[in-house]
N, C-alpha and C positions, 0 to 999 in steps of 0.2 A: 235199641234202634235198629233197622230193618235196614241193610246196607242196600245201597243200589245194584242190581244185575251187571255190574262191569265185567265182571269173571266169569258171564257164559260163555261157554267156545264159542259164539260166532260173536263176540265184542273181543276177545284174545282174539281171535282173526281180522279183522280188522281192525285194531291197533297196530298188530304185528306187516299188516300190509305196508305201514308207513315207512321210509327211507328212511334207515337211521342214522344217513350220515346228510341229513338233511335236516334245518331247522324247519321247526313249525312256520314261524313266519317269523321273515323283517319288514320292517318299515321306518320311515321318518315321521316327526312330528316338531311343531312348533312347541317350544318349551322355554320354561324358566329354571335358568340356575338358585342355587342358594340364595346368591346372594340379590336377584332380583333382576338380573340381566338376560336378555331375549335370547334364545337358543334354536338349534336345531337338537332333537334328540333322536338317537338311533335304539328304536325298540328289538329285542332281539327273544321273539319264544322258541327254546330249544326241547327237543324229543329227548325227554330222562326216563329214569325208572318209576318215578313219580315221586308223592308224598310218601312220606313215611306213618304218617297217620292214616293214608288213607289205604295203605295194607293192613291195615288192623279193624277197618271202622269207616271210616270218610264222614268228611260235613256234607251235610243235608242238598246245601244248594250247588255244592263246586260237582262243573262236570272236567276238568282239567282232566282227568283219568281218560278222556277220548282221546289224548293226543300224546297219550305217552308210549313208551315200549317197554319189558321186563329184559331186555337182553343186552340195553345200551351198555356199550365200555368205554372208556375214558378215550379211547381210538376215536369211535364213535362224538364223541362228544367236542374231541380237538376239533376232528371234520368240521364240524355242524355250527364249529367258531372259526373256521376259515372259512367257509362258505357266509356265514354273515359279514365277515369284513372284506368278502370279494363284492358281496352282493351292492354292499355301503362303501365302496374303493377306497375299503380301510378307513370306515367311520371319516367320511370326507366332507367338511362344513358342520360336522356334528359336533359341542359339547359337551355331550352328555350320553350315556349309554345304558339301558334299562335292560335287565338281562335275568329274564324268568323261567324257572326253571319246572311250573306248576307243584313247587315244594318248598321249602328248605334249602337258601342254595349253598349255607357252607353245615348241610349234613353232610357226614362223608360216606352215610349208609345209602343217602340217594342219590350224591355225585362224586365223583372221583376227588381227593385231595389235590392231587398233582396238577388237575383243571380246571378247579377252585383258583390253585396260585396261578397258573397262565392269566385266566381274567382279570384276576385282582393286580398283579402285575401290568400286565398291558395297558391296562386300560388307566393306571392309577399315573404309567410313565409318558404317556401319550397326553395327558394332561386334563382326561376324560373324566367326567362327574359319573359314579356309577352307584344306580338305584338295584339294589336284589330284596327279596323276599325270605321271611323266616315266620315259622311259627314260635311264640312266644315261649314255649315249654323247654325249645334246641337251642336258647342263647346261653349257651353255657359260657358261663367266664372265660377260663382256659380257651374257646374257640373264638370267642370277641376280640379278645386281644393281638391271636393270631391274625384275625382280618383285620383289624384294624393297621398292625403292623406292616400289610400289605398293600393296602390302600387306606391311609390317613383320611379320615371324613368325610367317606363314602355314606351314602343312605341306605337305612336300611327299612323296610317295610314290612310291619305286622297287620297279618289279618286276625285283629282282634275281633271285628263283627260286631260286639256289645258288648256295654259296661256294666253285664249283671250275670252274675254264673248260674242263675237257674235259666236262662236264655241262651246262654252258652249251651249248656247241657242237654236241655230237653228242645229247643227250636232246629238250633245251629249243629249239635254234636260235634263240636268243639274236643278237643282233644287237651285243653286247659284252661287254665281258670283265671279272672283276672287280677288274683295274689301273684301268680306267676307273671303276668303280664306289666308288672309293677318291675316285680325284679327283673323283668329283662330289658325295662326303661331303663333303670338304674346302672343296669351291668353296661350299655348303650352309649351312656353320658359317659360313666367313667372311663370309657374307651376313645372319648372324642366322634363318635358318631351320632346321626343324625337320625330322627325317630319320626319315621311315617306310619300314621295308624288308620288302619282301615276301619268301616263301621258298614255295616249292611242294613240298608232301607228296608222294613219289613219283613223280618224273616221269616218263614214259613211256620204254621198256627198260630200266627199275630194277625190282628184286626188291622185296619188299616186310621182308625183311631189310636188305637196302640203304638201303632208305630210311630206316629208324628211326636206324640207324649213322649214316649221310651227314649226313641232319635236323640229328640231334643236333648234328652238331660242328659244322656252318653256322651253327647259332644261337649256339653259343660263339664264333665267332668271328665274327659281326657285333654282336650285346648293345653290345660296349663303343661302337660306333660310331654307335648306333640310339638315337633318344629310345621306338621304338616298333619292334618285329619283329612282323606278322601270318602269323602261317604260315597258308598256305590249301592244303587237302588238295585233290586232284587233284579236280576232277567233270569229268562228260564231257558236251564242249558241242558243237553238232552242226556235221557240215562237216570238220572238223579230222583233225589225224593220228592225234590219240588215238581219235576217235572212230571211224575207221578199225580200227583196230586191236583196240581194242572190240570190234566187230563179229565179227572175227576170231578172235573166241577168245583174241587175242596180250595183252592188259591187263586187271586187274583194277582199280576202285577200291582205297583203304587199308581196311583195317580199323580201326574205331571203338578197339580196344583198341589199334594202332600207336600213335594219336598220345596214348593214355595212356602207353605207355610213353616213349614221344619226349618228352612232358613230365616222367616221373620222371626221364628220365636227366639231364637239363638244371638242375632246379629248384634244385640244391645248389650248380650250379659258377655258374649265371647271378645264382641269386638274382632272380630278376624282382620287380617293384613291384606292389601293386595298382592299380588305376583312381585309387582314393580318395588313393592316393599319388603320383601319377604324376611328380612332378619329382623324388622321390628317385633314380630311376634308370630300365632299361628294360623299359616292357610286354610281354609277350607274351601276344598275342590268337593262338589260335586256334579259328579258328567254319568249321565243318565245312560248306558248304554243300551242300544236297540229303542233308541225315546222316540214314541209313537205308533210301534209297532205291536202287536198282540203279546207278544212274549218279553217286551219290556218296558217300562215306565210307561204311559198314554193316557189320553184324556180322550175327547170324544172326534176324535181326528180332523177336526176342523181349525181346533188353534194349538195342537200339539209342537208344530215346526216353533210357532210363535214362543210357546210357554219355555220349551227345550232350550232355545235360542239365548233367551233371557237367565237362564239356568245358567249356562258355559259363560254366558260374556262376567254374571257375579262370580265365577270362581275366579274369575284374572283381577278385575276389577274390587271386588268385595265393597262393590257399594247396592245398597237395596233400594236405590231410585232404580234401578235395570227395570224393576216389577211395575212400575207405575205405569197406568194404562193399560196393563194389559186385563182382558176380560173374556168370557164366551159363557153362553147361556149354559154351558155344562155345569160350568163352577158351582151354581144353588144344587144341581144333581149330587154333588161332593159333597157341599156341604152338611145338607140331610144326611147322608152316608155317613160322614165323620160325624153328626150329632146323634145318629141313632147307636154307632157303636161304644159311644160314651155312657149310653142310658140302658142299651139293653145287653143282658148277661150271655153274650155270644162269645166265645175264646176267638172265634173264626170270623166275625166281623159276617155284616151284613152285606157285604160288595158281592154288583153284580155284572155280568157280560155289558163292557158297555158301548159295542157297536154292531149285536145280534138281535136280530127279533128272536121274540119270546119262545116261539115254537122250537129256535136253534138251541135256545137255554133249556129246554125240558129234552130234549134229544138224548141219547149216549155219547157220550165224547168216542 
């Protein structure tokens, strides 16, 4: 796999531009706790050293490497956790705290142990529900337990991306497989923590046939093992292979009407929860980000706010009347699309620009 140019001098310069004793960004959102009750949540992305994987290799679609630095230290990083609970007046009216670190948050190669335990403390003693990020390969035993120990049934979120390792492998360049992603369910439960799993809508060299088939049955078959599945449809983030590719004419974002159907096909066999319910079983959140816009999910820009809309109200609700009614004469342009790449032998799916005249499609990007 061909890494993406992050490590030319003038991308090391501009990472290094960034304050490192500054978070990437906070914000609020409305949110649901565990157990199904309405919240505020305080989002908190901090400037680390990055992945750990993605010093060796990096997945295809992640641009998270733009907003990192190689020199942070745990000084650094205290800051950049005072500065979000100045910003938040100390996580004030919030429940809940989501705290990303574009890695691994309790690797100690890419964050400090000592700042590992501040957060996991604080936040566990202030009465805070806290969501972090791992890849499935870094749950080691011995370090579950230690989190765990620190904050009792905290979430924890894998980007698995897909439920099949040659998709892993050669789409996504994944840094694991999903034998590993099994036992780090297991190591998970055993610890009393709670399991969010990520899935990625169309990954780059999939058809956009493909995806909706593949989609589907990954969510079948991670549901029974997930307190929560967020499908996140592709958007394209810069630097990257997708982004590359893009460029090239070679990738298209999903279409706004895929991941309706990705959710009809699912909705009978999974059964999903709503938000309001959430301990009866598992959610599926899918929130389209950048939906409507060229470089994430879209349809032919006239019923996109409409289709998106309907998208976010079934992740609270998880009922599939939100779909009814809705329509636009794009949708038979989908459908032909999704029938042709069923029928014809394209790895790349037949999807084309779809709010350029033709002369811009034959152009150089």
């Amino acid at each position: 796999m061909v890494k993406a140019p992050e490590n030319s001098p003038e991308s090391i310069r501009f990472r290094e531009s960034w304050d490192a004793k500054k978070p990437a960004t906070v914000y609020k959102t409305p949110e649901r706790l565990p157990d199904g009750t309405p919240c505020t949540a305080a989002t908190v992305i901090l400037r680390t050293k990055g992945c750990e994987w993605w010093w060796k290799s990096g997945c295809t679609f992640c641009g998270y490497f733009n907003d990192v630095r190689d020199d942070v230290t745990s000084d650094d990083l205290h800051a950049q956790w005072e500065e979000a609970k100045k910003r938040t007046n100390n996580f004030e009216e919030c429940s809940m705290v989501k705290v990303y670190t574009s890695g691994t948050f309790f690797e100690d190669k890419e964050n400090p142990p000592d700042w590992q335990e501040t957060v996991l403390k604080e936040t566990y003693e202030n009465g805070l529900h806290l969501v972090i990020e791992a890849q499935a390969h870094l749950c080691k035993e011995e370090k579950i337990r230690w989190v765990a120990e620190r904050h009792p049934g905290c979430t924890v979120a894998i980007g698995l991306e897909a439920y099949d390792d040659a998709v892993l492998r050669f789409n996504c360049n994944k840094g694991f497989n999903t034998k590993q992603w099994h036992q780090a369910v297991d190591i998970l439960r055993e610890n009393g923590l709670r399991v969010k799993s990520y899935l990625l809508f169309k990954p780059p060299f999939m058809s956009e046939g493909d995806a909706v088939e593949q989609t589907s049955s990954w969510i079948r078959a991670v549901a029974p093992l997930s307190d929560e599945i967020s499908i996140n449809p592709m958007n394209i983030q810069k630097k990257t292979i997708v982004d590359r590719i893009h460029r090239a004419r070679q990738y298209r974002p999903p279409w706004l009407w895929s991941l309706v159907e990705m959710i009809k096909n699912v909705h009978e066999d999974v059964r999903p929860v709503s938000a309001e319910n959430a301990t009866d079983g598992c959610r599926i959140i899918v929130h389209p980000t950048a939906a409507g816009m060229i470089r994430g999910s879209h349809n032919c820009g006239e019923c996109d706010q409409e289709v998106a809309a309907a998208i976010e109200r079934y992740s609270v609700s998880a009922d599939i009347r939100e779909f009814d009614g809705i329509d636009c004469y794009c949708k038979e342009i989908w459908e032909n699309e999704i029938r042709l790449d069923r029928s014809l032998p394209l790895p790349l799916g037949i999807g084309r620009d779809r709010r350029v005249s033709m002369d811009k499609v034959l152009r150089a990007p």
